[in-house]
C-alpha positions in Angstrom: 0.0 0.0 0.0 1.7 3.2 -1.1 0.3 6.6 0.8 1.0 10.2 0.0 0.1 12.0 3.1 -0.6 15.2 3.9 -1.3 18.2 6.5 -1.6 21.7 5.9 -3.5 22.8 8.9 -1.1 25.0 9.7 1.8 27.2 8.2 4.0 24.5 8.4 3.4 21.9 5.0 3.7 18.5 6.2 4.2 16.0 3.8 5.0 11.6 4.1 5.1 8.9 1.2 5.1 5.5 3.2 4.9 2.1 1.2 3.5 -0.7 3.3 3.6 0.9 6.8 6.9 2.2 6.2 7.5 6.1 5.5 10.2 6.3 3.0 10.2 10.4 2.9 8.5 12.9 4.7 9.2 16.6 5.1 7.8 19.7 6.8 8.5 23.1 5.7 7.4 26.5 7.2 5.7 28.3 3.9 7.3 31.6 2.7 4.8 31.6 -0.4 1.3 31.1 -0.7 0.9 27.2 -0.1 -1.6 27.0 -3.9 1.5 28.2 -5.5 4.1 25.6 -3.4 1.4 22.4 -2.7 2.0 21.1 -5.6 5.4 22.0 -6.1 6.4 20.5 -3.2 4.3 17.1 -3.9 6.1 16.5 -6.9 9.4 16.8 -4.8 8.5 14.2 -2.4 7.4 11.4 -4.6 10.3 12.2 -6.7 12.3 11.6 -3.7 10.9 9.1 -2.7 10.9 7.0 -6.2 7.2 6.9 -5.9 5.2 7.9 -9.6 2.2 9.8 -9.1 0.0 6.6 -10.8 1.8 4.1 -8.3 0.1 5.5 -5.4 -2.8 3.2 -3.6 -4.3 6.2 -1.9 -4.0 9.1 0.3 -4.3 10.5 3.9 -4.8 14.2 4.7 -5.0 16.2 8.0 -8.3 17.8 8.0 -8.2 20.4 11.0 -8.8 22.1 12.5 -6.4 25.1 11.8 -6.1 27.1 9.2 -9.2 28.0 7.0 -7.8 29.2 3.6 -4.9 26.1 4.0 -7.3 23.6 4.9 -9.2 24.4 1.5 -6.3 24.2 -0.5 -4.7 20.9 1.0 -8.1 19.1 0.7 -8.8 20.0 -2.5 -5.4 19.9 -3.8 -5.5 16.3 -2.7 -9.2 15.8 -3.7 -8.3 16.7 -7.2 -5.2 14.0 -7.5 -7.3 11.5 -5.8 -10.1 12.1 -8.8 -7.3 12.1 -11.5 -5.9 8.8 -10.5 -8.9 7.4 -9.4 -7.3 6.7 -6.2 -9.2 6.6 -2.2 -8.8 9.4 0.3 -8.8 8.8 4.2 -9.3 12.3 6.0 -7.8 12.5 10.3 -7.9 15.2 12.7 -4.6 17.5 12.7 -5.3 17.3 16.2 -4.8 13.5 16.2 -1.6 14.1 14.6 0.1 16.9 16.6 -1.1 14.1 20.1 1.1 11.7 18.0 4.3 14.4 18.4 4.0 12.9 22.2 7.1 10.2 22.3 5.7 8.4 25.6 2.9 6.6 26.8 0.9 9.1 28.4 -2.8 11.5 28.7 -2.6 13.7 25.9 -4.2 17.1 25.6 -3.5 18.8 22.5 -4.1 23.1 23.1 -3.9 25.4 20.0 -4.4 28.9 19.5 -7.9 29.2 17.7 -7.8 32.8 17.9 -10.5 35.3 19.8 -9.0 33.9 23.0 -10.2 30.5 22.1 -8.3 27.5 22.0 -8.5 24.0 19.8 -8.4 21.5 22.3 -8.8 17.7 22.6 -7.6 14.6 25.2 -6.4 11.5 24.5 -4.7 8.5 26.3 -1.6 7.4 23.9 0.5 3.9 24.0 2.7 3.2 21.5 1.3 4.1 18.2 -2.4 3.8 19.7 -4.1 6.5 20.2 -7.7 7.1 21.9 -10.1 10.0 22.2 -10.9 11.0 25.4 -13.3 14.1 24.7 -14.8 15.4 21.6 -12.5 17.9 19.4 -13.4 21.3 21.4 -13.5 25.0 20.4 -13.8 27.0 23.9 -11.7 29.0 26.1 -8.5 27.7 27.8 -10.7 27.4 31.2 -13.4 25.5 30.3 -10.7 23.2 28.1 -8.9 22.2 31.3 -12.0 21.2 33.0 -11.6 18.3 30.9 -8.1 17.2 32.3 -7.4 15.9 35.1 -3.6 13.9 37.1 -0.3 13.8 35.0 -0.7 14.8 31.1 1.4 16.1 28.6 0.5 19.0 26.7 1.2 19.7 23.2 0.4 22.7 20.5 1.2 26.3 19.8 -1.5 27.3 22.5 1.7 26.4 25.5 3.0 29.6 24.5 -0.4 31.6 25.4 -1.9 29.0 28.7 1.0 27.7 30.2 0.6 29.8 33.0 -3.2 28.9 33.1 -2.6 25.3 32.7 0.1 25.4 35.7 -2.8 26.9 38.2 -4.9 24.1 37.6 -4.1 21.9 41.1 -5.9 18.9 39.9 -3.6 18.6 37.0 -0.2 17.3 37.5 1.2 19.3 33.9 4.0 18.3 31.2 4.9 20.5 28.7 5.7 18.7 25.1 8.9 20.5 23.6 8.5 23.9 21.3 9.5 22.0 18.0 6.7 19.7 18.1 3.9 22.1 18.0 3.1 21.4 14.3 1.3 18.2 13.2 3.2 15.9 11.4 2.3 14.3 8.3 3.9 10.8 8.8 2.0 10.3 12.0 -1.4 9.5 8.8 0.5 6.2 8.6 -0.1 5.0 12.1 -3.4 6.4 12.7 -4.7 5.1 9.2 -3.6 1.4 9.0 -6.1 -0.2 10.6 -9.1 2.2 8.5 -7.3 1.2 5.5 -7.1 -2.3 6.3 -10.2 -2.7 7.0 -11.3 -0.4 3.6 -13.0 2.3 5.5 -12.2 5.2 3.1 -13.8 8.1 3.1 -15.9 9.3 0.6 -14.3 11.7 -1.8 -16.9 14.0 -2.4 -18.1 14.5 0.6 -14.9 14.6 2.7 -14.9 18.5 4.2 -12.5 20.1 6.9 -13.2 20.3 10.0 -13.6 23.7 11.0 -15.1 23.7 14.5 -16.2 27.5 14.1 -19.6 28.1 13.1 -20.1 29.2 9.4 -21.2 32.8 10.1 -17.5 32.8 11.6 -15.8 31.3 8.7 -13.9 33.5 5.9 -16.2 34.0 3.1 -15.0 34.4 -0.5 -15.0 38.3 -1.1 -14.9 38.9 2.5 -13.0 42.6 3.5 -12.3 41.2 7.2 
């Protein structure tokens, strides 16, 4: 099974080629032009790396938020469109799931970023090995009412440290970790993990109807022709 993979929640492009399990390439780069000028640019550079044609891919895997609204329309698509042209299967994970895969240990997860509006994207997991289980649902809310969620020892991940740490270390029923400053992006290679067993058991999503997940409500989301 050969998987291009894909996350562009963020302003870091995350990319991973993996053949059977195994990732052969992966790379993530911090954008310095628009990313529908570099995606696909930067696809070609991977599977060329990787000695992986285009038409020899099985399927793909792509982050689908939340994060960034403009990004998350352009990866999805972008990856929408290739999936169409080879008449190949898409599989669509959480970014959050991804960036609680940064963790390295066995351990309660909570995964904090900056949302914007004093808000934070927030979810909890319990992580072993490569397994990874949902604790809550994938939250939009204020850092307070995210950290009523969490409770004993837990490691927390995600650009929102840089905002709460000082919230998150007042908590006294939360015994806190904090997950290192270069792992605040989701990664792209942790698709391979977290998809296996989907894929294996041929639970692919839809094409046409896969969407990002936003979390905001749509009268918050950027319109098309929008001045704010």
């Amino acid at each position: 099974m050969n998987l291009l993979c894909i996350d562009t929640s963020t302003k870091n492009l995350s990319l991973a080629v993996s053949k059977n399990g195994k990732v052969l390439r992966f790379r993530n780069t911090k954008l310095n032009r628009p990313l529908d000028r570099s995606i696909m640019p930067s696809i070609k550079k991977i599977l060329d790396s990787a000695g992986m044609p285009i038409k020899k891919l099985d399927g793909f895997a792509v982050g689908l938020g939340p994060g960034s609204f403009t990004s998350l329309r352009v990866g999805l698509s972008t990856i929408k469109g290739l999936a169409f042209a080879v008449c190949k299967p898409v599989v669509g994970v959480s970014s959050l799931d991804l960036l609680a895969m940064n963790v390295r240990d066995n351990a309660q997860v909570c995964t904090l970023c900056d949302a914007r509006r004093n808000l934070v994207y927030a979810c909890l997991y319990e992580k072993k090995g490569t397994a990874l289980k949902r604790k809550s649902d994938y939250l939009l809310t204020n850092i307070h009412d995210a950290l009523k969620q969490v409770k004993g020892a837990t490691v927390f991940i995600g650009d929102g440290l840089k905002l709460y740490r000082d919230d998150i270390k007042k908590v006294k029923t939360i015994t806190p970790q904090f997950a290192d400053e270069k792992d605040v992006f989701p990664r792209a290679r942790h698709l391979v993990p977290l998809v296996a067993e989907r894929i294996k058991k041929g639970k692919w999503d839809p094409v046409d109807k896969l969407i990002p997940l936003y979390l905001y409500p749509d009268h918050c989301q950027i319109k098309k022709g929008s001045k704010k």
